[in-house]
N, C-alpha and C positions, 0 to 999 in steps of 0.2 A: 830349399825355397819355401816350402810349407811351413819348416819350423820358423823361418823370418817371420812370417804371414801372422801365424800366432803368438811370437812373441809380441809383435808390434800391436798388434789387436790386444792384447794382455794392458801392456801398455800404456794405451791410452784408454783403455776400458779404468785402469787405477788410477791417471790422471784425472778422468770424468767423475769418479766418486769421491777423491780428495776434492775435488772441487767443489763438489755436492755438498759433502759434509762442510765444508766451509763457508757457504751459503746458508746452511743449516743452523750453522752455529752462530753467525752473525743475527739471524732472523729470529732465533731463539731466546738470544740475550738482549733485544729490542724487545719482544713481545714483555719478556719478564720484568726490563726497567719501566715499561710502560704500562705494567699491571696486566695485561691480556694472559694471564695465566693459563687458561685454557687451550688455546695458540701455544702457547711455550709450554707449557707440560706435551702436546701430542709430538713436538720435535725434540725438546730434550729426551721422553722415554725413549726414541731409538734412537739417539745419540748415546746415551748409556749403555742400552746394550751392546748396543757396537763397540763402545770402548771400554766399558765398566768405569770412565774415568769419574775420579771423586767429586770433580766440582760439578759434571752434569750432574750427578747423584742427589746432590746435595741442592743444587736449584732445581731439578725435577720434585723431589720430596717438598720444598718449600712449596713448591706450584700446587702439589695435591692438598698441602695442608692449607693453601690462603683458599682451593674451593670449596672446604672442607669434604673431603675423598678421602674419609678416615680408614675405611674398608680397605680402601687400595692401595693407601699408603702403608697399611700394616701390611697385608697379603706383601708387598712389595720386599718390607723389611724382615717380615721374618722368612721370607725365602732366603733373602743374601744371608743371616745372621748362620742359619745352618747350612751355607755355602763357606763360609769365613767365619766363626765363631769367635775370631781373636781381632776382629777388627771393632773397634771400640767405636766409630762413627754411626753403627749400624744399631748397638745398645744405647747411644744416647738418642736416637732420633724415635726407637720402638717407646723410650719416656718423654719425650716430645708428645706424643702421639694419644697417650692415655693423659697425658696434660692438659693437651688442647681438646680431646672429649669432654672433659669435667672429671677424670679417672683422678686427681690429687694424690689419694695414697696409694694406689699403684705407680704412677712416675715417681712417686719420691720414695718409695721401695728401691725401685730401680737405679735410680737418682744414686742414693747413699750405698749399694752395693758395687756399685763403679768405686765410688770415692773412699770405700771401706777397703776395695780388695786393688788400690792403685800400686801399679809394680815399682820396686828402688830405683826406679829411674826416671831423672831427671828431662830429658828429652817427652819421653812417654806424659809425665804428669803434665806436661808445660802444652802438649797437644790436647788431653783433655780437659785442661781447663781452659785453652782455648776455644774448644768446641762451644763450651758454658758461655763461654764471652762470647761465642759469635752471633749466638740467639737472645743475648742479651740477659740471660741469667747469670746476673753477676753476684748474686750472694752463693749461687752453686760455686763458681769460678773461685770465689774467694776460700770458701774450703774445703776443694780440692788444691789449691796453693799450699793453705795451712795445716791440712794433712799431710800432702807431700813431703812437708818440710819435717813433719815426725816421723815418715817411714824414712827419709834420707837421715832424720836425726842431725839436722842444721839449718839455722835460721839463716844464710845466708841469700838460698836462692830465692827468688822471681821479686825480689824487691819491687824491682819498677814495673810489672805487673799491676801488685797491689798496691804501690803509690799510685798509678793509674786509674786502676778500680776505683779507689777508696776517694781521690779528687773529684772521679766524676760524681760520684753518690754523694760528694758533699758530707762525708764522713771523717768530721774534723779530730776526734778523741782517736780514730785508728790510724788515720795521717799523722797524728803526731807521735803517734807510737813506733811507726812503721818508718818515720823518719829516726827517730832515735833509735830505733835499732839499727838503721844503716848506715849512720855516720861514722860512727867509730870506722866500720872497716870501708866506707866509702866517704873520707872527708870534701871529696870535689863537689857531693851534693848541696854543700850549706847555703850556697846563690840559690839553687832552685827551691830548697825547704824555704827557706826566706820568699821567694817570692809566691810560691806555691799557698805557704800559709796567709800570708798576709791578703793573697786573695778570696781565700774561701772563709777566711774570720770574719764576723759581723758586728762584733763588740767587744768590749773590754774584756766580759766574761769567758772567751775562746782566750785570748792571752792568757787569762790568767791559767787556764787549764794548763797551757805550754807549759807555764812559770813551777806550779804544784809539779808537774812530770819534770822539768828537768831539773829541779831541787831535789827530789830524790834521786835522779841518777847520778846528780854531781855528790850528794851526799853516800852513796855504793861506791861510785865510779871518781874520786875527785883527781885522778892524775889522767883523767881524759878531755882537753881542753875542747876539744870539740865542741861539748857540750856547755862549757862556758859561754863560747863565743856566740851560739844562740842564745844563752841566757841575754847576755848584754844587748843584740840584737833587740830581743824582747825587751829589756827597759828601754831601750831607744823609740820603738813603738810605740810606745804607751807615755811616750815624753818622763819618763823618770828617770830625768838625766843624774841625776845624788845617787841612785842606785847603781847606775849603768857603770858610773864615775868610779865608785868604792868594788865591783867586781872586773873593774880594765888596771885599778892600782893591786889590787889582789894577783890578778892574772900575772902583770909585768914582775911584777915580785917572785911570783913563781917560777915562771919560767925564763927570769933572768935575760929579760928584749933588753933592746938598745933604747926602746923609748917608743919606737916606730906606729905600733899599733895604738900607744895610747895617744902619740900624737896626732895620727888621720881622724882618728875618731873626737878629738877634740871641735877639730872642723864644723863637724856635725851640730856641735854644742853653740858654738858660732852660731852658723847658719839660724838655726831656730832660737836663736834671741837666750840662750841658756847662759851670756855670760856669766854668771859667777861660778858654775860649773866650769866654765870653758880656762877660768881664772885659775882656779883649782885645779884644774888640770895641767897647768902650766907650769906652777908653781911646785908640782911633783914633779916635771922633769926637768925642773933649773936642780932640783936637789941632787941631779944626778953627779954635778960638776960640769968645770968648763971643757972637761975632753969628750965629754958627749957631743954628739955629731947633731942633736938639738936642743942645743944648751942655746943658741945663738937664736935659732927662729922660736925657741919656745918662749926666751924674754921679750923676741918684738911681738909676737903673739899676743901674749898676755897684754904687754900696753896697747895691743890693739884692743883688744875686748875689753880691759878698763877703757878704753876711748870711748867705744862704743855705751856700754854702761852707764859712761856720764853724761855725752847729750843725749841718751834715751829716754831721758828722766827729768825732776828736781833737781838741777844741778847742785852743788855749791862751789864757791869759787875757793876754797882750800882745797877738795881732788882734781879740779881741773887745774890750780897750780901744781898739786901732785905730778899730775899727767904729764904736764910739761917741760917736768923737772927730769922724768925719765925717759922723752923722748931728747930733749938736750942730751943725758947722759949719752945715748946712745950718736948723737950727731958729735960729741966732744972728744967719743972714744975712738968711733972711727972716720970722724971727718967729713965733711961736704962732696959727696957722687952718688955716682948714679946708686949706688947699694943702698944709701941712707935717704935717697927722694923723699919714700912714703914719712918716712918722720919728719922730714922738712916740711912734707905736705899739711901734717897733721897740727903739726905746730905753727902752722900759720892760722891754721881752721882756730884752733884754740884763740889762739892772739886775737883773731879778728872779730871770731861773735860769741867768746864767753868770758875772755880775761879782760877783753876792751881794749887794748892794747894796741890801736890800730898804724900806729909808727914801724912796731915793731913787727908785726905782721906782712906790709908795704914790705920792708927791707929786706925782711926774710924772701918772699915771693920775687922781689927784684933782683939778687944774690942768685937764688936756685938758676936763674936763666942762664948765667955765666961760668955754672957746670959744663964742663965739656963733655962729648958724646951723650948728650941726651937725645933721645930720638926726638922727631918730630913733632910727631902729634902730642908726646908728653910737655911739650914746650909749647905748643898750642892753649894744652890743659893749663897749664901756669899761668896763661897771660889771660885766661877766664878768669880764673881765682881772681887775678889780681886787678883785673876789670871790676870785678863787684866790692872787692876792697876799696878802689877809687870811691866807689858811688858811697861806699861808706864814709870815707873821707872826707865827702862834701865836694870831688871834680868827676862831674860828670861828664865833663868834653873827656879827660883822660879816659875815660873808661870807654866812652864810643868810641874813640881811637882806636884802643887795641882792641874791642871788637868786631870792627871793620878791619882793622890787621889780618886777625884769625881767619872772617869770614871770607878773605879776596885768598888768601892763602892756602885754604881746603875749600876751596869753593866745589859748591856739589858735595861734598864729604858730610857725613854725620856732623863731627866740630864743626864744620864753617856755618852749618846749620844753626847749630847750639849757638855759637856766637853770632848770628841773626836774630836769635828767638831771645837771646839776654837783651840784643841792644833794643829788640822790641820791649821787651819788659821793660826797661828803665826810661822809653820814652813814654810809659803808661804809667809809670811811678810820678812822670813828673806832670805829670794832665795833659800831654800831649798825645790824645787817644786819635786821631786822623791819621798822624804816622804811622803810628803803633797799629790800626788796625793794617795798613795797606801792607806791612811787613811781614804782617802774621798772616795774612790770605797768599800770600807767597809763600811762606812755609807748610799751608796746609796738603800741599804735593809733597812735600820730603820724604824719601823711602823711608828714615825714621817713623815708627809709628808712635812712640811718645814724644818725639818732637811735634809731629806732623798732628797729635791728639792735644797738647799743650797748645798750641798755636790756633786749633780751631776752636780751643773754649776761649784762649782769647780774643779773636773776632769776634764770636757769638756774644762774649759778656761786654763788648765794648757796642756794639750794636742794637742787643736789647735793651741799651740802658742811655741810650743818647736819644730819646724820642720826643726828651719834653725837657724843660730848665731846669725841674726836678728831679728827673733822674740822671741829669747829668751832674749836677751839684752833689748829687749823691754819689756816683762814680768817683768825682774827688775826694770825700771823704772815704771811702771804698778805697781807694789807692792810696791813699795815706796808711790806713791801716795795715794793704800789705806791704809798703815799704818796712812798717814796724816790724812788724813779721819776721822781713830779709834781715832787715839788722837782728833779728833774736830778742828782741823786747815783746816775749807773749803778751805778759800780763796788761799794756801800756795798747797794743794791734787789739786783744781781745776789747777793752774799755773804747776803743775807737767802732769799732765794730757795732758794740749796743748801742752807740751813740745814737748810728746813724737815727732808727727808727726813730728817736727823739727828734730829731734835729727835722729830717723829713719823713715822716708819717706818711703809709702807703706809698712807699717807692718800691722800684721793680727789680730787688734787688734781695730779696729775702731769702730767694734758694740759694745765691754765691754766697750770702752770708754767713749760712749756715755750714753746706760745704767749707768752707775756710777756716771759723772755728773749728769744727769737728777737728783736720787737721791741725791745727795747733794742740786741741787738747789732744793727742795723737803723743802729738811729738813733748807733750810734756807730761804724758803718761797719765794723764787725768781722764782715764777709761771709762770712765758712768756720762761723767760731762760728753767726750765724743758719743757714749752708743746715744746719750737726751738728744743732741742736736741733727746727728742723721737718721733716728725714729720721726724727727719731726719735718725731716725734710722728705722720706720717703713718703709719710701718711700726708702733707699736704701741697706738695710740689712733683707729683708723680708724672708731669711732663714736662719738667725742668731737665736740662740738658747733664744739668747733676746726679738725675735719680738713677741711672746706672752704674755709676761711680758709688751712691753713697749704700747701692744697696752689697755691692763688692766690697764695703771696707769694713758695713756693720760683720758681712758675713765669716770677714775676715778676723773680726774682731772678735765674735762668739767663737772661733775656732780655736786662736792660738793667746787670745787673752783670757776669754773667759769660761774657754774651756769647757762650750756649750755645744757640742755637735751636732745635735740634733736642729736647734736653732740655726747652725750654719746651711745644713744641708735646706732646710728651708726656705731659706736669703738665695741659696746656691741655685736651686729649683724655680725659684720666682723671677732670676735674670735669664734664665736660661728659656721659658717662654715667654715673657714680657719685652725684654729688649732682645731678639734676635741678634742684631745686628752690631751690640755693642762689642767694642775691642774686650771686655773681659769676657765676654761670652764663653770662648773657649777655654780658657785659664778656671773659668765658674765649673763648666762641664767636669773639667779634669778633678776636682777639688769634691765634686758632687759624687765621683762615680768610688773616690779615694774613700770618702767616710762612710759610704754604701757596704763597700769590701770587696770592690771589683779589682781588678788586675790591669791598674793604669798601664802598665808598660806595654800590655797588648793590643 
């Protein structure tokens, strides 16, 4: 019975100190995140002795070193050190110690005799160059890695260690080093070098360093593609799409693709307005023949990017007969459905506002409806098109028709919207601004926001400008001009446009003015003419409902036309506090933080 008595008193006597210490240790690691180091050093020190364990050790030691309790922190460490002699946590903290004195060449005595005398193993070095990292001496960290890797005698291990290190240090010439060394035997990394680098680069001159490093390693190394495919990467960066072009027709040749790679990457050529790039690249994998598996999308491709090419620009009506001599080709080869829409589509675009041809366009667009299994909404899309064709044609009841058609049919939908917001446009074409505005105040709720943002600049410009006989006489000339517009008569819309001022002097109409040019010369690539007209409407219409538009488009414009970044991120900065509020606001941010060299995708 006595022995019961004692065991049970045993016990709960170890229940009541387990408990204690866990009270201790909760209290101990409050005081220390909350800085009361003093508090947390006098319960950590008898936690550690109690347990010897490493991480009290190591936040007890931190506690004497933030009071500065150099005395005791040593006394502490060179007791354990001649207790454990082989515990490496105990030597780096005795160089901690003569560190944080002012001792300099004493810790780094100490420092470099750890790092000179680290054992063949792998585990071992990777714990003490974490120690380095955890006190935040990351160039110690760095080599003891780089040592390591000469007594192991291979550059393989702690890669992402030092990718690690070296991104946070912002030490762009050893990340790129450090990623070329580890592609080859770790090709999965090339998404993160790509993203990794593109964040911590500030300028052209970081690219170009990538460019110089991996030219000579493809120049050692040229049957390692790895290092191509950043290469191309990098001309992609830097918009040298010719360069990018001639090392993906290089590469394909090499290694003998199907086409694949240089096709995705054509896209990209696309995307950023590089058609003749994107043309050329098309036209290398038509040479493949027709049993390539993109023989077929790389010819509608290419007539897509010559499409684009030509109303980008100065047209002339010999390649946009071109054009639509090859997008027939391709309706004649394989016929009227759903596979050949887009060139029906295209070829009515042409007919209607550059070849003039407007019978033939009509037919075209009235034909496609009678495609069978077309979806819905694509039949929607058709009867738009050919809604604004009408108005080309001189029947404008046709055309409200089918866009009341559309809009009772998707009603609530994006399209039914669209086709609201056309038929409002076309009663503001014809001076009938009362309709036109009550329509467009209905669309300014639509979950569309470029619907819903198109619809409240037409309210606003039909109501700031209906005040007096003046400005409404002027609205009509005003809508004249963009009818010209619609129909694609710049040069005929722009002369309407100057007029007005003539005609009525000080009308209230001089920022839509401007905004509208600018777009046209936009769209007929007369880049100096747009940046003259939205400089002059930013510097003298700066509460104009335009000046956050036109300061988004200049900035757009120094970006990707005129290849002025510094200028963009400027424009990019100036909407971003001046109009809070505007819908580009965000789109401006994203654009500001990208030519900074921040890491949009985070």
């Amino acid at each position: 019975m006595k022995k019961l008595i004692v065991f049970v008193l045993l016990f709960f006597t170890h229940l009541f100190c387990q408990a204690q210490d866990n009270v201790d240790d909760a209290l101990a690691y409050q005081f220390y995140q909350q800085g009361q180091y003093q508090q947390a050093a006098e319960l950590l020190e008898k936690l550690f002795n109690k347990t010897k364990n490493s991480t009290y050790f190591e936040l007890y030691f931190n506690s004497l070193l933030a009071l500065k309790r150099y005395d005791d922190a040593e006394k502490l460490v060179k007791k354990l050190i001649k207790q454990d002699k082989e515990n490496i946590q105990y030597g780096i903290s005795l160089a901690r110690i003569y560190q944080d004195k002012g001792q300099v060449d004493a810790a780094n005595k100490l420092y470099m005799q750890l790092i000179n005398n680290l054992p063949a193993d792998e585990f071992k070095i990777r714990e003490i160059a974490n120690y380095f990292y955890n006190f935040k001496a990351y160039d110690l960290a760095i080599t003891a890695f780089l040592q390591g890797r000469k007594i192991l005698n291979d550059n393989k291990p702690f890669t992402y260690e030092l990718l690690s290190i070296y991104r946070y240090k912002k030490d762009k010439n050893m990340l790129i080093q450090e990623y070329l060394n580890a592609l080859p035997e770790i090709p999965q990394l090339l998404p993160q070098a790509e993203s990794v680098l593109s964040s911590v680069f500030e300028d052209n001159t970081d690219y170009q360093t990538l460019q110089s490093a991996l030219l000579k390693k493809i120049q050692k190394e040229p049957q390692t593609e790895i290092y191509t495919k950043l290469l191309i990467w990098q001309y992609l960066q830097q918009q040298e799409y010719e360069m990018a072009l001639r090392q993906l027709i290089a590469q394909d040749k090499r290694i003998k693709d199907d086409g694949s790679i240089l096709f995705n990457t054509a896209s990209t050529f696309v995307d950023n307005k590089a058609y003749t790039t994107a043309i050329k690249a098309f036209e290398y994998l038509l040479t493949k023949g027709k049993g390539s598996p993109y023989y077929l999308p790389s010819k509608v491709e290419m007539i897509n990017a010559q499409y684009q090419l030509v109303i980008g620009g100065q047209f002339e009506k010999k390649a946009i007969s071109e054009l639509a001599n090859a997008y027939q080709t391709i309706i004649d080869e394989y016929g009227k459905n759903n596979q050949t829409l887009f060139a029906l589509k295209r070829m009515a675009n042409l007919q209607a506002y550059y070849l003039k041809d407007l019978t033939k366009a009509e037919l075209l667009l009235e034909s496609m409806l009678t495609i069978p299994g077309i979806a819905a909404t694509e039949t929607g899309q058709i009867k738009l098109e050919l809604g604004d064709v009408y108005i080309l044609t001189n029947q404008p009841w046709e055309a409200f028709l089918i866009y009341e058609q559309v809009a009772k049919q998707f009603e609530n939908q994006d399209i039914g919207n669209e086709a609201r917001y056309r038929s409002a446009r076309l009663s503001f074409y014809q001076g009938n601004f009362v309709y036109a505005k009550s329509q467009a105040d209905v669309l300014k709720a639509s979950t569309s926001q470029l619907i819903a943002n198109d619809a409240l600049n037409l309210s606003l410009l039909i109501s700031d400008n209906l005040q007096s006989t003046l400005d409404s006489n002027a609205l009509k000339m005003y809508a004249d001009a963009e009818m010209l517009q619609f129909r694609n008569l710049s040069a005929q819309a722009i002369a309407k446009l100057d007029s007005i001022a003539i005609v009525f002097p000080n009308n209230s109409l001089v920022d839509d003015i401007l905004m509208t040019k600018s777009k046209i010369y936009i769209k007929t690539n007369e880049i100096q003419n747009a940046v003259k007209a939205l400089k002059l409407l930013i510097e003298q219409q700066s509460s104009s409902i335009w000046a956050d538009d036109a300061i988004f488009t200049l900035a757009d414009l120094y970006e990707k036309n005129l290849k002025d970044p510094e200028q963009s991120k400027i424009l990019y900065q100036k909407l971003i506090n001046d109009y809070p509020g505007s819908m580009f606001t965000t789109e401006a941010r994203k654009r500001f933080r990208k030519l900074r060299g921040d890491n949009v995708g985070t």
